[in-house]
MARBA-3410 file (N, C-alpha, C, O; in Angstrom, 1 decimal):
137
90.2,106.1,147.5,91.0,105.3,146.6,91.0,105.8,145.2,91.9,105.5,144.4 ~ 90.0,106.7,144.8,90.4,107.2,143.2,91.0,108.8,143.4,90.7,109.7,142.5 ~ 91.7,109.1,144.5,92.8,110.3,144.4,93.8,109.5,143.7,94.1,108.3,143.8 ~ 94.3,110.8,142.8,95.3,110.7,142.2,96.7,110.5,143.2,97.1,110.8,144.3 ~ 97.4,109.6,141.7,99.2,109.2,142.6,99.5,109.9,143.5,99.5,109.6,144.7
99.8,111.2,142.7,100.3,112.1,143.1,99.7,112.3,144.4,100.0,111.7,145.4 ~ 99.3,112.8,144.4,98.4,113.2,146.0,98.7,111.8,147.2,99.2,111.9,148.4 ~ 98.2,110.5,146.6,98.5,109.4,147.2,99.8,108.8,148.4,99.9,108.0,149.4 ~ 101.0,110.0,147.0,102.4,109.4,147.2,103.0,110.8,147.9,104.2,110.7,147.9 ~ 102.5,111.9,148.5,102.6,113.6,148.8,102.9,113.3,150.2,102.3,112.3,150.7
104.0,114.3,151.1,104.0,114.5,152.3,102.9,115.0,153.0,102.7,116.2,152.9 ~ 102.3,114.6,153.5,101.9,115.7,154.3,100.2,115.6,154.1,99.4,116.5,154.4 ~ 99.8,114.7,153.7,98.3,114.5,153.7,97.5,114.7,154.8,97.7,114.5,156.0 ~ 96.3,115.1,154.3,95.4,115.4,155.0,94.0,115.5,154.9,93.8,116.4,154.1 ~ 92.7,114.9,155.3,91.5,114.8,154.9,90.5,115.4,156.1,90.0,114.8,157.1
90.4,116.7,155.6,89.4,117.4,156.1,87.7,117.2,156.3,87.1,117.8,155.4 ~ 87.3,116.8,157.0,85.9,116.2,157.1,84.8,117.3,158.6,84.9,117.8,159.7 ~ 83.4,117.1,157.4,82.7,117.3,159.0,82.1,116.3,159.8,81.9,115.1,159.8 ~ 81.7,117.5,160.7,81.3,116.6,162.0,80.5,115.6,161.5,80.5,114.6,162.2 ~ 79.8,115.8,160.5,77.9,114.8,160.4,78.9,113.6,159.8,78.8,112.4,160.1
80.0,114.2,158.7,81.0,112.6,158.4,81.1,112.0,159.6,80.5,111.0,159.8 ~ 82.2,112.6,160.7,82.9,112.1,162.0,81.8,111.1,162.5,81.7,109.8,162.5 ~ 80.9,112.1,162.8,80.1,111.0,163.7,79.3,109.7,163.1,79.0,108.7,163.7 ~ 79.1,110.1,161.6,78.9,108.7,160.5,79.6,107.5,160.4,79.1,106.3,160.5 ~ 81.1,108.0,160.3,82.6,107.3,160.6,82.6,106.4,162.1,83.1,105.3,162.3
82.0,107.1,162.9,82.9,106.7,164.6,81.7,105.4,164.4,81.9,104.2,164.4 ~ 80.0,106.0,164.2,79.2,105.0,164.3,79.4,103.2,163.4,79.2,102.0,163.7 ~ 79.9,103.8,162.4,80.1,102.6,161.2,81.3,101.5,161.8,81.2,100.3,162.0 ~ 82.1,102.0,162.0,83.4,101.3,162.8,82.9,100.7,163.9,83.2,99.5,163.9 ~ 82.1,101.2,165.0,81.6,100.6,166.0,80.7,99.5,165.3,81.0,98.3,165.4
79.9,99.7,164.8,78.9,98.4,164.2,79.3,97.5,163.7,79.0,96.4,163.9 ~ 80.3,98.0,162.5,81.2,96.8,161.5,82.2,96.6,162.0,82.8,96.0,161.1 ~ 82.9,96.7,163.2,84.4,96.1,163.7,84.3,95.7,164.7,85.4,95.6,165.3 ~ 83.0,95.4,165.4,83.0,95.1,166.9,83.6,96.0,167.9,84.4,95.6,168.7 ~ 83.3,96.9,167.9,83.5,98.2,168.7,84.8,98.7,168.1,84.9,99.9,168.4
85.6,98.5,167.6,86.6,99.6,167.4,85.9,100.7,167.3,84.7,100.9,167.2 ~ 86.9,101.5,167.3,87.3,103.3,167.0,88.6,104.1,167.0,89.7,103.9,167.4 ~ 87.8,105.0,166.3,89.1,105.6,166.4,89.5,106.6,167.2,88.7,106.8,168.1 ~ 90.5,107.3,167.2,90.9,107.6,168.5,91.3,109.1,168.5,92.3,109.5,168.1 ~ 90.2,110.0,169.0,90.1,111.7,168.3,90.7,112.3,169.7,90.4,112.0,170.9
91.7,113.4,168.9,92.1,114.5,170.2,91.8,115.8,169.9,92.0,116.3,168.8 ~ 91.2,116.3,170.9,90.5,117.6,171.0,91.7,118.3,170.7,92.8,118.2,171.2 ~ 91.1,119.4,169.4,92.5,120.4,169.4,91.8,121.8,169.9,92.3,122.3,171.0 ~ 90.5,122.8,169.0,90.1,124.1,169.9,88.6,123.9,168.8,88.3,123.2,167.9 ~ 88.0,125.0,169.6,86.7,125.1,169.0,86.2,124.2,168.3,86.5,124.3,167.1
85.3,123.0,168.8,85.3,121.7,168.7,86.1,121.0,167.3,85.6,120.1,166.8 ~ 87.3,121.3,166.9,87.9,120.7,165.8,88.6,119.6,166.6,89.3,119.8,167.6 ~ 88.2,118.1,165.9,88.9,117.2,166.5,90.3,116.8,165.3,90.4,117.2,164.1 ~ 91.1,116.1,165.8,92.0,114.9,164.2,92.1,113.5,165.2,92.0,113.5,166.5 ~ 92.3,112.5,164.3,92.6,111.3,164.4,93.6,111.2,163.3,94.1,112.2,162.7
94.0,109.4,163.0,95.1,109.0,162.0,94.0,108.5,161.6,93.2,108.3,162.5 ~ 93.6,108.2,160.2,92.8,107.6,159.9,93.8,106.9,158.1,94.0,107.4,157.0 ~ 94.1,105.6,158.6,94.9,104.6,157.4,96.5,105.6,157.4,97.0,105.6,156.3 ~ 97.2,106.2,158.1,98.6,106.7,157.9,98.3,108.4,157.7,99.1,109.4,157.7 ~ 96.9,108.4,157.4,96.6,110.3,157.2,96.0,111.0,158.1,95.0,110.5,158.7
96.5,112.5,158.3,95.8,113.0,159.8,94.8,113.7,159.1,94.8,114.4,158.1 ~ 93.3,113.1,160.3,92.2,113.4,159.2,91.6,114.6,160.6,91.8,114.5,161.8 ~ 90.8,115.4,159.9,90.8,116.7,160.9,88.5,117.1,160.8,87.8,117.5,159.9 ~ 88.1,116.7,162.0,86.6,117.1,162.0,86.8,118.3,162.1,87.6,118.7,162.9 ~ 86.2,119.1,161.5,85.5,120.8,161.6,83.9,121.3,161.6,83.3,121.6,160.6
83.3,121.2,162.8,82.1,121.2,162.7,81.6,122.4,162.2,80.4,122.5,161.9 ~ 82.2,123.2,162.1,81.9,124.7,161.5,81.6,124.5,159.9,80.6,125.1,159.4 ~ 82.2,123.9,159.3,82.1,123.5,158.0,80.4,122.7,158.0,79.6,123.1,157.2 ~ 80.3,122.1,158.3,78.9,121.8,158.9,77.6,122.7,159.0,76.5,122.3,158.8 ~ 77.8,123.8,159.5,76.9,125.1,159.7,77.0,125.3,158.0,76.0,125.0,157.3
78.1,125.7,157.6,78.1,126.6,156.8,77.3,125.6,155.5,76.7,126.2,154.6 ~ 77.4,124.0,155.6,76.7,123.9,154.5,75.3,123.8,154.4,74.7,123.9,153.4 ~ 74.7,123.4,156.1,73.5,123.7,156.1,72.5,125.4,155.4,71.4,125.6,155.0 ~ 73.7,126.4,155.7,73.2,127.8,155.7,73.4,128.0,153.8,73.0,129.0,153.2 ~ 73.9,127.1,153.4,73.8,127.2,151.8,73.1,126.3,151.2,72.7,126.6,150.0
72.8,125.1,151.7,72.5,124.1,150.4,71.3,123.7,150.9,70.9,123.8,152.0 ~ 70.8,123.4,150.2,69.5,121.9,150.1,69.3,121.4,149.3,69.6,121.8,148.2 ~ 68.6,119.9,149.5,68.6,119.3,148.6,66.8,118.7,148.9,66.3,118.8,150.0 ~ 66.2,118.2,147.9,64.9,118.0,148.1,64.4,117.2,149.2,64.7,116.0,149.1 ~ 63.4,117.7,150.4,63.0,117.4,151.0,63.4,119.1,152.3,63.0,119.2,153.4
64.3,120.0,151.5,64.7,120.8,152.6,66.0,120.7,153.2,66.6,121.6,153.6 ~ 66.3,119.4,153.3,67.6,119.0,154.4,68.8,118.8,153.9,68.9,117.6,153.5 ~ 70.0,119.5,153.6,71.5,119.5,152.9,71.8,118.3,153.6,71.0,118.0,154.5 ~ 72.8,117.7,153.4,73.6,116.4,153.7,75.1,116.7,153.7,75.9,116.6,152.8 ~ 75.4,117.2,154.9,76.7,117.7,155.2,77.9,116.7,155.3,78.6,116.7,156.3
78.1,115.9,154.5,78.8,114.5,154.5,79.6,114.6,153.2,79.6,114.0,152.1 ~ 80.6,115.9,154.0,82.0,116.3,152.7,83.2,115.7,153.5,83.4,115.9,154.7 ~ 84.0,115.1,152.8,85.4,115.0,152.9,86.3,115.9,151.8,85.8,116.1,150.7 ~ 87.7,116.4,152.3,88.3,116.9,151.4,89.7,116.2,151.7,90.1,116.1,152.8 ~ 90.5,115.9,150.6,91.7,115.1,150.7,92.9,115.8,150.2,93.0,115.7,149.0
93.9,116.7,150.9,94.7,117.1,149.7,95.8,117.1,151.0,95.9,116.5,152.1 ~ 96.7,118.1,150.2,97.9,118.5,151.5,97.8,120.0,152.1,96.7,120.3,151.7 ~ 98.1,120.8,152.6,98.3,121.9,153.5,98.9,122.7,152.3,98.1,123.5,151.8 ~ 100.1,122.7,151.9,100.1,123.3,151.2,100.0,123.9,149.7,100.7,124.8,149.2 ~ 98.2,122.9,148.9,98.2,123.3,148.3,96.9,124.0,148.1,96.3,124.2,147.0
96.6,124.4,149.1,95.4,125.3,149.5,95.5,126.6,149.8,95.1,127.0,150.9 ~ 96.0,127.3,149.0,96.2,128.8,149.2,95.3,130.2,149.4,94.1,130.3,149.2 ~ 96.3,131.2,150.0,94.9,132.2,150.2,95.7,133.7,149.8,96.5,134.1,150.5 ~ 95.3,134.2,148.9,96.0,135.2,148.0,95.3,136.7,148.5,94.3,136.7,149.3 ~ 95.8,137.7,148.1,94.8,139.0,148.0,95.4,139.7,146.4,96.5,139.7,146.0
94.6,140.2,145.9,94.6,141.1,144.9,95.7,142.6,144.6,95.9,143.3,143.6 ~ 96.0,142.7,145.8,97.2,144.0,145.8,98.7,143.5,145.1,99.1,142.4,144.9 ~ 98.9,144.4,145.0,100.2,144.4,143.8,101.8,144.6,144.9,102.9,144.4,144.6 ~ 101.2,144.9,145.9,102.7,145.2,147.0,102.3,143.4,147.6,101.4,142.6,147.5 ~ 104.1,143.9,148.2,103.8,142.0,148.2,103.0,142.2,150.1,103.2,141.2,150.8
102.5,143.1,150.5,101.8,143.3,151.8,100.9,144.3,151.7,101.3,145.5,151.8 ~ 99.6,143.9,151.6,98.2,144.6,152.2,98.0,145.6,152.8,98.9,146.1,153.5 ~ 96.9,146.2,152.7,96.8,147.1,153.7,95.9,146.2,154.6,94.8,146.0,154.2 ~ 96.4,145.7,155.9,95.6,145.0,156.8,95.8,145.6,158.3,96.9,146.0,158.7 ~ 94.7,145.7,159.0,95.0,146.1,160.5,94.2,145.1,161.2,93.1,144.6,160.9
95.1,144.8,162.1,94.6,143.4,162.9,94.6,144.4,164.9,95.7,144.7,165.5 ~ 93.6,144.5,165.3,93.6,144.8,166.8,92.5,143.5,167.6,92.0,142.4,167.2 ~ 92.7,144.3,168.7,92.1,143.1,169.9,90.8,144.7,170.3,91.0,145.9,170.4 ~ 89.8,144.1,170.4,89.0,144.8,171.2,88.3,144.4,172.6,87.3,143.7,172.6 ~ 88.9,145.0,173.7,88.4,144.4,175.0,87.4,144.0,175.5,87.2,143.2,176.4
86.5,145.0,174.7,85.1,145.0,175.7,84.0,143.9,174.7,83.0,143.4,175.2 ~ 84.6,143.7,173.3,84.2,142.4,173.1,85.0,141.3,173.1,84.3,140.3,172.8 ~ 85.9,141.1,173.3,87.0,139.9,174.0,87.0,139.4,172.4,86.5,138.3,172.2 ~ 87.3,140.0,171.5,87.2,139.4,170.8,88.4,140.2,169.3,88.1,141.3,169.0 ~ 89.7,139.5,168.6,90.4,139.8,167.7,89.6,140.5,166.5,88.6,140.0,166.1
90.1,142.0,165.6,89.1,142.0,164.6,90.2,142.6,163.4,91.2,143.3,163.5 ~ 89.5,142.1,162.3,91.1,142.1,161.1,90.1,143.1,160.3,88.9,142.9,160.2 ~ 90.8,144.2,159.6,89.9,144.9,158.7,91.1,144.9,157.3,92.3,145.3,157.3 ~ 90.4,144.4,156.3,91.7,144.1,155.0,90.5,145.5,153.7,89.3,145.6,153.5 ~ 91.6,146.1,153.4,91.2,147.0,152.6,91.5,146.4,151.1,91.4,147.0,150.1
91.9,144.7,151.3,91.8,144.5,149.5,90.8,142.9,149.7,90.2,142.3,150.6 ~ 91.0,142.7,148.3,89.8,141.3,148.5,91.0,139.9,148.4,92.1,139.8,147.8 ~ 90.3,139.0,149.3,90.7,137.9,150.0,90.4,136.4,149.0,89.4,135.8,149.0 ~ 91.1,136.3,148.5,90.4,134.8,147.4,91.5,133.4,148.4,92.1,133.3,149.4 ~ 91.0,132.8,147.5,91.1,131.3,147.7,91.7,130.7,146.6,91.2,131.1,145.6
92.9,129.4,146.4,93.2,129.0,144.9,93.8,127.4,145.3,94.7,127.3,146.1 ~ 93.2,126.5,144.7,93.9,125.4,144.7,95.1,125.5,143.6,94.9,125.6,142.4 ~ 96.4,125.3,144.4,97.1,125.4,143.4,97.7,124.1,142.5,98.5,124.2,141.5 ~ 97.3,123.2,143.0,97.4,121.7,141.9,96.1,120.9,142.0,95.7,120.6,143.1 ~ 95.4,120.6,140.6,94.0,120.1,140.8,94.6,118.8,141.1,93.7,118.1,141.6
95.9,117.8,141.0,96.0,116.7,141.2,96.0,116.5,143.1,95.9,115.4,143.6 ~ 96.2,117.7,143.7,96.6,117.4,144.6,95.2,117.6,145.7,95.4,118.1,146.8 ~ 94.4,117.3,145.3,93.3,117.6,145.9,92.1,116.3,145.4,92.1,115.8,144.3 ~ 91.2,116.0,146.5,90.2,114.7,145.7,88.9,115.5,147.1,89.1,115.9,148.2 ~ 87.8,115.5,146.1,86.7,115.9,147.1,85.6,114.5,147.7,86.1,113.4,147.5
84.8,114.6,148.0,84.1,113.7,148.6,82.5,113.6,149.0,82.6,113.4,150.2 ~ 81.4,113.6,148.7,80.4,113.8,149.5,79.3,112.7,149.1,78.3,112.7,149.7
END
């Protein structure tokens, strides 16, 4: 409720949460609504979404790992109980080279079944409207 208009009134919303939220969320609903819930569809690698109030809200349990492997707070134990609210497109991902394409090589390697990307410039991150974004934890 304290995101901005803007964001409020934006196509395309979306509130990115982890798992330790999710399962916070599903438990709370069940206790305070007489069993409701809500209603999650498996997309890949345990990322679920639901609608949650008219916005598609998206669990990533990976985001979860990663805040345990950075934070703590006293007692030892991080509290991985982030939401993020913005739209899709204003979360960008830039690189530093001056041609408007990288030097990037993307192959598949068989014998580890697994895709591997080698980028010879550096990879940032930029919110490009601070209205259009509200954090949470």
């Amino acid at each position: 409720s304290d995101a901005s208009t803007v964001l409020r009134q934006a196509n395309g919303q979306l509130i990115y949460i982890t798992q330790a939220l999710k399962d916070a969320l599903d438990a709370d609903l069940k206790r305070n609504n007489k069993g409701s819930e809500l209603q999650w569809t498996a997309l890949f690698d345990g990322i679920t979404e639901t609608n949650y109030n008219g916005v598609q809200m998206l669990a990533i349990p990976f985001l979860d790992e990663i805040i345990k492997g950075c934070e703590t707070v006293s007692g030892g134990k991080a509290w991985p109980y982030r939401a993020l609210y913005t739209i899709k497109d204003d979360l960008l991902v830039g690189m530093e080279s001056e041609s408007e394409v990288a030097d990037i090589q993307v192959w598949f390697n068989k014998d580890e079944q697994m895709n591997k990307i080698l980028s010879k410039d550096k990879i940032g991150t930029l919110i490009a409207d601070d209205n259009l974004v509200q954090v949470g934890f």
